[in-house]
N, CA, C and O atoms as a Tinker XYZ file with bonds, in Angstrom:
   236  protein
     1  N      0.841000   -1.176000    0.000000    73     2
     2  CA     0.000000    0.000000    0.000000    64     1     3
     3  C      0.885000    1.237000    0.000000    63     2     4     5
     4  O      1.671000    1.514000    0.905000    81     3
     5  N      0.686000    1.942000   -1.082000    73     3     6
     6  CA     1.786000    2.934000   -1.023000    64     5     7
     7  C      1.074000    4.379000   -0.226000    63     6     8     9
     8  O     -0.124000    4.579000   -0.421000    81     7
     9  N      1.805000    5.279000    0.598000    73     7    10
    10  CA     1.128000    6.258000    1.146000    64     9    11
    11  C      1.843000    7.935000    0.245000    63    10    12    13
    12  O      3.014000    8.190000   -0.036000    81    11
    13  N      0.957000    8.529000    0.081000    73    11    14
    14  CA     0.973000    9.678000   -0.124000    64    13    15
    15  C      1.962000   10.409000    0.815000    63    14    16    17
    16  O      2.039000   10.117000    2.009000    81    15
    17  N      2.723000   11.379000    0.227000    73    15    18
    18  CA     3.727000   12.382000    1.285000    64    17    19
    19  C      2.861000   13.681000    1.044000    63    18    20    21
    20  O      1.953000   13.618000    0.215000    81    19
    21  N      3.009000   14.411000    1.471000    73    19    22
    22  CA     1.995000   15.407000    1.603000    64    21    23
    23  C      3.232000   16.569000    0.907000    63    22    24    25
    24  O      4.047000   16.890000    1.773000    81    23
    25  N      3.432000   17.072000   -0.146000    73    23    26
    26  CA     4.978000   18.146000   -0.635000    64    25    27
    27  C      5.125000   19.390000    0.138000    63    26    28    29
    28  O      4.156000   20.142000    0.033000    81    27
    29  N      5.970000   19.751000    0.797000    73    27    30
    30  CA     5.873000   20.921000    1.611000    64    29    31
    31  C      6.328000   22.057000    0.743000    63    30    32    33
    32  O      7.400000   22.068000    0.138000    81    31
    33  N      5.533000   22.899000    0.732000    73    31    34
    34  CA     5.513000   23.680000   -0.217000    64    33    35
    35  C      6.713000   25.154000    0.837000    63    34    36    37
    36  O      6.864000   24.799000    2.006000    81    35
    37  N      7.256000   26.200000    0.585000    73    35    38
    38  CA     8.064000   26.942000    1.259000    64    37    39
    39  C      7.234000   28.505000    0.999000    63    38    40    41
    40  O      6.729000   29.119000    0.059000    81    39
    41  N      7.421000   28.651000    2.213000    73    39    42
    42  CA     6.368000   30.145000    2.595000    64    41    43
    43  C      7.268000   31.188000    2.949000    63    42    44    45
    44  O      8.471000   31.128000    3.205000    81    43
    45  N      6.515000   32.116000    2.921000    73    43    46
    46  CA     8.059000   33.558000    3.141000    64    45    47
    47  C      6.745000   34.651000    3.656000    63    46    48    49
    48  O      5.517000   34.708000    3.594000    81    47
    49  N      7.889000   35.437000    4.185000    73    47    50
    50  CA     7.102000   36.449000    4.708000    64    49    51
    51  C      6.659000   37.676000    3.920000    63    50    52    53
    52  O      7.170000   37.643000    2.801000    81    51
    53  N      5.929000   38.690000    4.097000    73    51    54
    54  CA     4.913000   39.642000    3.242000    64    53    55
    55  C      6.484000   40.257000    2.765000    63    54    56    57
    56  O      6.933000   39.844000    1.696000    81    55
    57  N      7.146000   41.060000    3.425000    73    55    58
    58  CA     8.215000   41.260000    2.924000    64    57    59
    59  C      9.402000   40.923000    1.699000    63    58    60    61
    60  O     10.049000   41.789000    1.110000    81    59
    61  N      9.515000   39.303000    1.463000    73    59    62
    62  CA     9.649000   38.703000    0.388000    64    61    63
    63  C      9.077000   39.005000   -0.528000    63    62    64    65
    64  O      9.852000   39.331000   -1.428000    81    63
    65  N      7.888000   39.085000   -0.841000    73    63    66
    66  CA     7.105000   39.155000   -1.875000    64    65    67
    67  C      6.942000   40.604000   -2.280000    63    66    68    69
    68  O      6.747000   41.016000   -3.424000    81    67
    69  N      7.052000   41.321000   -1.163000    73    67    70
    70  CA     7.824000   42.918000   -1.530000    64    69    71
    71  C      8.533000   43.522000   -2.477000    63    70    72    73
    72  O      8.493000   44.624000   -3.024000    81    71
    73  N      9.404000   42.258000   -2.578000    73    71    74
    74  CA    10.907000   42.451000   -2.881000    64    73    75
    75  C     10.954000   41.333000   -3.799000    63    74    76    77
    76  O     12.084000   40.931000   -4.078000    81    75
    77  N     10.074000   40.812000   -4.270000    73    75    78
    78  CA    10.031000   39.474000   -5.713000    64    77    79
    79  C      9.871000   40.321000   -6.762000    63    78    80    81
    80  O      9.191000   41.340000   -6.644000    81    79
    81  N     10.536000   39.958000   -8.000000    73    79    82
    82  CA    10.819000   40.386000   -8.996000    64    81    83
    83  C      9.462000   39.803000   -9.827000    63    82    84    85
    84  O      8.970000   40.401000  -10.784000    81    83
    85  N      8.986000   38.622000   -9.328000    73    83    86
    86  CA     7.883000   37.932000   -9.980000    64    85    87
    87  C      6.333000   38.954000  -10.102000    63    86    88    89
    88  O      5.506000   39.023000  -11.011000    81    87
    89  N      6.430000   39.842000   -8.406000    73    87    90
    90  CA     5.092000   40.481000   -8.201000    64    89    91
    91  C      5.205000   41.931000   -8.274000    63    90    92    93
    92  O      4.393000   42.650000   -7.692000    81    91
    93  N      6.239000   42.430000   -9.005000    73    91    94
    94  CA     6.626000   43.439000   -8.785000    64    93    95
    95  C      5.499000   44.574000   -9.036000    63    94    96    97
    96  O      5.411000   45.615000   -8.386000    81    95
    97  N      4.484000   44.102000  -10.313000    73    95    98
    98  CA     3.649000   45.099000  -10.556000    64    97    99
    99  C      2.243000   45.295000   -9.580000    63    98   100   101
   100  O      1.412000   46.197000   -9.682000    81    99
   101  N      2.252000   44.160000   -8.606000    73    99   102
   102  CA     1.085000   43.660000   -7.538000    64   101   103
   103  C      1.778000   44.731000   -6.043000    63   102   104   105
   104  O      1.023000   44.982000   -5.104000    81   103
   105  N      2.845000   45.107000   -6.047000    73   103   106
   106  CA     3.362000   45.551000   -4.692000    64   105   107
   107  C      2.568000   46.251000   -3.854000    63   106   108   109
   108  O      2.639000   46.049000   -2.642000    81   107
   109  N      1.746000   47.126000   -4.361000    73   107   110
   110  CA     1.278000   47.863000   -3.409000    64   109   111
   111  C     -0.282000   46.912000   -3.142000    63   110   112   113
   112  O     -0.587000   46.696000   -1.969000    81   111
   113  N     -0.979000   46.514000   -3.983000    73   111   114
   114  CA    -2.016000   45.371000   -3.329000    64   113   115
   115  C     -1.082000   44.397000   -2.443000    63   114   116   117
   116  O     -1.511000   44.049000   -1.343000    81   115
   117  N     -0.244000   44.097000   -2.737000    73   115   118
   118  CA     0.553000   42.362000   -1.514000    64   117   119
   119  C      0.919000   43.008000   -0.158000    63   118   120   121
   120  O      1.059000   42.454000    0.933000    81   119
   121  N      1.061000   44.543000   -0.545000    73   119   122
   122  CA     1.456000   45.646000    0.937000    64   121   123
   123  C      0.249000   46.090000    1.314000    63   122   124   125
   124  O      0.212000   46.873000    2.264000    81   123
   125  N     -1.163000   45.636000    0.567000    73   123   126
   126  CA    -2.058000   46.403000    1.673000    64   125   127
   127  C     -2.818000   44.786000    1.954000    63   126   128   129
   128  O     -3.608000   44.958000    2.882000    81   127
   129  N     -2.845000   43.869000    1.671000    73   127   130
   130  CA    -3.898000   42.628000    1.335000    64   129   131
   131  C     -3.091000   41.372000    2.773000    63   130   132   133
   132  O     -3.786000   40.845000    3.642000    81   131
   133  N     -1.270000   41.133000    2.617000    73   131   134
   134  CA    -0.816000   40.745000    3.438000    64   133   135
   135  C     -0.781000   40.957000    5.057000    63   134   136   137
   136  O     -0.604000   42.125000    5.403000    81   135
   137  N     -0.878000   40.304000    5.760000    73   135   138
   138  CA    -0.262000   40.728000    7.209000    64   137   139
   139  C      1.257000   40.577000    7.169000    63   138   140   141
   140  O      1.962000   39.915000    6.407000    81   139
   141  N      1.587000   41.418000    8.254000    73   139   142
   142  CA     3.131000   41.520000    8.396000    64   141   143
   143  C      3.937000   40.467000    8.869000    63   142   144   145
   144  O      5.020000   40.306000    8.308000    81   143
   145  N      3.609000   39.696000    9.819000    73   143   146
   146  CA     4.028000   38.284000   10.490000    64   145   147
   147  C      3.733000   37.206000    9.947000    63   146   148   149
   148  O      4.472000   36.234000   10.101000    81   147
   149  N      2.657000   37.134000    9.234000    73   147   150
   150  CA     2.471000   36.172000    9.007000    64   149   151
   151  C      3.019000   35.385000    7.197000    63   150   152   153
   152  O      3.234000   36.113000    6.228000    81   151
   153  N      3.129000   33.956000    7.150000    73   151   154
   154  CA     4.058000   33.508000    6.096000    64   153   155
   155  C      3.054000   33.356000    5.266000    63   154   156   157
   156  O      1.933000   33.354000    5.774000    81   155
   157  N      3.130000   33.249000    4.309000    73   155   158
   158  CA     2.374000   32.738000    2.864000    64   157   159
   159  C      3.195000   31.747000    1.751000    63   158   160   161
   160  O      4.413000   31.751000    1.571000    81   159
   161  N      2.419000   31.087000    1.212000    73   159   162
   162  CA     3.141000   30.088000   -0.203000    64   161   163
   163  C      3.356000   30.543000   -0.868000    63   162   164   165
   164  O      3.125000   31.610000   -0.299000    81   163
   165  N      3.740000   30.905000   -2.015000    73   163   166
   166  CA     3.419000   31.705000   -3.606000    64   165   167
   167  C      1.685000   31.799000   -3.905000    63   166   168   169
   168  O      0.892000   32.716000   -4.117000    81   167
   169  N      1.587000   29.981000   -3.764000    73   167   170
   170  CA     0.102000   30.145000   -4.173000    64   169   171
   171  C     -0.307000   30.388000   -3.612000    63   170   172   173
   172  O     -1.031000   30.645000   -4.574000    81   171
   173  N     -0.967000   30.802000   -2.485000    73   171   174
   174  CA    -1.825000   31.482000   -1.189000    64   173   175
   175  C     -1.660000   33.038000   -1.842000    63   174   176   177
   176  O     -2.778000   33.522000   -2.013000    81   175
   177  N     -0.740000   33.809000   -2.189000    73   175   178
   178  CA    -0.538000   34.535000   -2.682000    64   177   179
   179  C     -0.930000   34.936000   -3.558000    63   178   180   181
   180  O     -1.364000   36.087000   -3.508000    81   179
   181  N     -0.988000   34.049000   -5.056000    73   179   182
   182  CA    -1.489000   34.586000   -6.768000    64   181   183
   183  C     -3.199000   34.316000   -5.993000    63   182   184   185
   184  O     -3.969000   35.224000   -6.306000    81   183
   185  N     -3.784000   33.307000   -5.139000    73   183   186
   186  CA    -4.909000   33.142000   -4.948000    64   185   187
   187  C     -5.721000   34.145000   -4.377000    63   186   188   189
   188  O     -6.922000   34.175000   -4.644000    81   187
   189  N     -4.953000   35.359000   -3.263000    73   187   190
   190  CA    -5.207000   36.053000   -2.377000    64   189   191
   191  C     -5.591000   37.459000   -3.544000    63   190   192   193
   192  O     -6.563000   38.208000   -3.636000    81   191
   193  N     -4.425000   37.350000   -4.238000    73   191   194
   194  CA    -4.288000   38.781000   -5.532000    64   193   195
   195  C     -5.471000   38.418000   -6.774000    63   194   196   197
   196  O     -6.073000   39.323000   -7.351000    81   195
   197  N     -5.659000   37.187000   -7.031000    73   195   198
   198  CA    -6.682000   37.128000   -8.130000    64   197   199
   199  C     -8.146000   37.236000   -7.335000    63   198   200   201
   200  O     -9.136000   37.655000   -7.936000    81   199
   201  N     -8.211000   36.777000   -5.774000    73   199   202
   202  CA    -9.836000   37.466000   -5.936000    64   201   203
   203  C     -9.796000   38.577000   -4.723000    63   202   204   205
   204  O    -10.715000   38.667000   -3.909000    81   203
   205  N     -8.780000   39.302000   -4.699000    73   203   206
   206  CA    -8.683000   40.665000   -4.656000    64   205   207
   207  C     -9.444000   41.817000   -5.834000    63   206   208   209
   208  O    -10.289000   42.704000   -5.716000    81   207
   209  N     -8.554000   41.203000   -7.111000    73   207   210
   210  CA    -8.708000   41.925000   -8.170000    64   209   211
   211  C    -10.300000   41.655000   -8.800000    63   210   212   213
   212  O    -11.015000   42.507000   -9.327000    81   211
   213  N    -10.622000   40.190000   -8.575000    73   211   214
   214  CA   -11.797000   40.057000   -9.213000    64   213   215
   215  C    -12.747000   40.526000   -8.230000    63   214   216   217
   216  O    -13.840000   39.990000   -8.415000    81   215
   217  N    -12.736000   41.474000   -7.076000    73   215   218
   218  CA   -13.885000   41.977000   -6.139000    64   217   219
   219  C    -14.466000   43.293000   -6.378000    63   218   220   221
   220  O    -13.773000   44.254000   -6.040000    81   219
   221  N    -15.700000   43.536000   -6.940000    73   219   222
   222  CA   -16.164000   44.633000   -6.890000    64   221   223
   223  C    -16.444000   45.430000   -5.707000    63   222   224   225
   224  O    -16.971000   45.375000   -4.596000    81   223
   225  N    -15.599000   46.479000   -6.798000    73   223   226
   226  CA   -15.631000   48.137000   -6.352000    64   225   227
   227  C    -17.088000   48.388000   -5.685000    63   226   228   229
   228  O    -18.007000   48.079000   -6.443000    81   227
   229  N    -17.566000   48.989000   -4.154000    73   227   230
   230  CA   -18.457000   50.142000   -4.396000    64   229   231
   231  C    -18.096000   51.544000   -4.038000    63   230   232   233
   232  O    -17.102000   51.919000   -3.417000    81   231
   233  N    -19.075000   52.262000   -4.536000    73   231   234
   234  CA   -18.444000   53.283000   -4.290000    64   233   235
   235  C    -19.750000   53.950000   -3.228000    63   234   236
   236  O    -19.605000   55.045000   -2.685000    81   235
């Protein structure tokens, strides 16, 4: 019976992603959307910024 490993994926802090060349044009949404202490994945990240962006505006 073979068992599944679960892949540990590597998380970084809001700061990292600050400073990623990958999100560079997202910076100021990842600086208002992130907490400061706390770590994130990449993907927790593109997931957090795409339904950021897809949330309607009211005014």
């Amino acid at each position: 019976m073979a068992t599944k490993e679960k892949k540990h994926e590597a998380s970084y802090l809001k700061g990292a992603f600050l400073r990623s060349r990958i999100f560079k044009y997202q910076r100021d949404l990842i600086d208002a959307i992130l907490e400061d202490d706390k770590t994130y994945t990449v993907k927790e990240v593109e997931d957090l910024l795409q339904k950021e962006l897809k949330r309607k505006v009211e005014c």
